[in-house]
C-alpha positions as CSV (number, residue, x, y, z in Angstrom):
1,X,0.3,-15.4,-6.6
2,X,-3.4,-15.3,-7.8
3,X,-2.7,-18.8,-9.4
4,X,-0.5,-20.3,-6.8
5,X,-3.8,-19.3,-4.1
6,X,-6.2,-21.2,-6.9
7,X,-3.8,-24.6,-6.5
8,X,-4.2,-24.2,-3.1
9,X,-7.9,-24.7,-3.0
10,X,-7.5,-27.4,-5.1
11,X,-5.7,-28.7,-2.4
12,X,-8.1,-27.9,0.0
13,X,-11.0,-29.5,-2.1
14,X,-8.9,-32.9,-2.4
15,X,-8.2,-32.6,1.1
16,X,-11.7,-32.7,2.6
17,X,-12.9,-36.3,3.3
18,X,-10.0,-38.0,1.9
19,X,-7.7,-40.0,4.1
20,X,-4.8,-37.9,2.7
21,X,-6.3,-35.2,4.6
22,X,-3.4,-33.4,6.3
23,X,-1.2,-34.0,4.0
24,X,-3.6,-31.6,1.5
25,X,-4.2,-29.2,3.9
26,X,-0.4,-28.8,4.8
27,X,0.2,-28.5,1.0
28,X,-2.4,-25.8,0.8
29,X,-1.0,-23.7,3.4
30,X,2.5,-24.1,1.9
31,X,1.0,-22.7,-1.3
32,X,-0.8,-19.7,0.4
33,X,2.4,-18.9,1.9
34,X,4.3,-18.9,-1.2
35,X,1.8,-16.7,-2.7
36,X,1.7,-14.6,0.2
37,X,5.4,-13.9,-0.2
38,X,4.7,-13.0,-3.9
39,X,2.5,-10.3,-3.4
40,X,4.4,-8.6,-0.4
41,X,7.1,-7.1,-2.1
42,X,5.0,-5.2,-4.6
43,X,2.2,-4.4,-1.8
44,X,-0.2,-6.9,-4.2
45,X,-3.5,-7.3,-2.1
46,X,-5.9,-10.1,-2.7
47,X,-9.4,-7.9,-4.6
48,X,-11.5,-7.2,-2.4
49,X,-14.6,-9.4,-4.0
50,X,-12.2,-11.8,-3.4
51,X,-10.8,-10.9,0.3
52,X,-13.9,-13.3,2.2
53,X,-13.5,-16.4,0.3
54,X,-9.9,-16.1,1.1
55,X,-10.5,-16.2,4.8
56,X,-12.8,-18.7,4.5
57,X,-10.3,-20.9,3.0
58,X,-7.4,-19.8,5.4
59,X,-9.6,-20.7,8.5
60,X,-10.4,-23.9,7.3
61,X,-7.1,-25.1,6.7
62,X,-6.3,-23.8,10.3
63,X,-9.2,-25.6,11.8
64,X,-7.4,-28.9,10.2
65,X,-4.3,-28.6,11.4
66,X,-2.7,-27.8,14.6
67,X,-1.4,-24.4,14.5
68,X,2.4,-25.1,14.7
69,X,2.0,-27.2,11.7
70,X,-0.1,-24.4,10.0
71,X,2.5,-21.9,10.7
72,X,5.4,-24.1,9.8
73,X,4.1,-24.8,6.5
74,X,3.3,-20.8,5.7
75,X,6.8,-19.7,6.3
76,X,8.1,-23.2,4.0
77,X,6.2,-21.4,1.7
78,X,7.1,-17.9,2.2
79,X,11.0,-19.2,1.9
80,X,10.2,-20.8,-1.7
81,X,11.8,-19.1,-4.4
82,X,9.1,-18.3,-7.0
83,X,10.3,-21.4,-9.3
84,X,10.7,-23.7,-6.4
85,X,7.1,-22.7,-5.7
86,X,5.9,-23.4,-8.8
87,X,7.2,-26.6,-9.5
88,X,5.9,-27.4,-6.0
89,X,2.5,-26.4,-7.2
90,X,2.4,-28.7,-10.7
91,X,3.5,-31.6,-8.4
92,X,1.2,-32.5,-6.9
C-alpha cells in the first residue's frame, strides 16, 4: 500500500502545472484508493508521522477535481485487484 500511496504523489507532483493536469490527479486518487483497499483488510493504518502529509495530499487532489470524479476514481481503485493495481501503477 505504502508504495502504491508514494506513486501516487508522484502523480500528484506531475500533475501540478502541467496541462495533463486532471488526468494526474484522477490517476492519483485511483492509486490511493487502491492502496486504501490494501490496508483495510488487515486494519493497516498509514504511521502516524505520516498521517498529515497524507491529508494534505488527499485534499489537494480533491480541490482539483470535482468530487464525483474524485470519488469515482477511489472506488476504481478500491475494486483493483492488487496486480491490476500494480501494473496500473508502473504504467504510467
Amino acid at each position: 500500500a505504502w508504495c502504491l500511496e508514494k506513486l501516487a504523489e508522484i502523480s500528484i507532483v506531475r500533475g501540478r502545472g502541467s496541462r495533463n493536469q486532471p488526468n494526474e490527479f484522477v490517476r492519483a486518487a485511483i492509486l490511493f484508493g487502491a492502496a486504501a483497499a490494501l490496508r483495510a483488510p488487515s486494519a493497516s493504518v498509514i504511521d502516524l508521522v505520516d498521517k498529515p502529509e497524507h491529508e494534505r495530499r488527499l485534499q489537494e487532489i480533491k480541490a482539483e477535481l470535482d468530487e464525483s470524479v474524485f470519488e469515482k476514481a477511489w472506488r476504481t481503485g478500491e475494486y483493483m485487484t492488487l496486480e491490476l493495481a500494480v501494473e496500473y501503477a508502473l504504467d504510467g
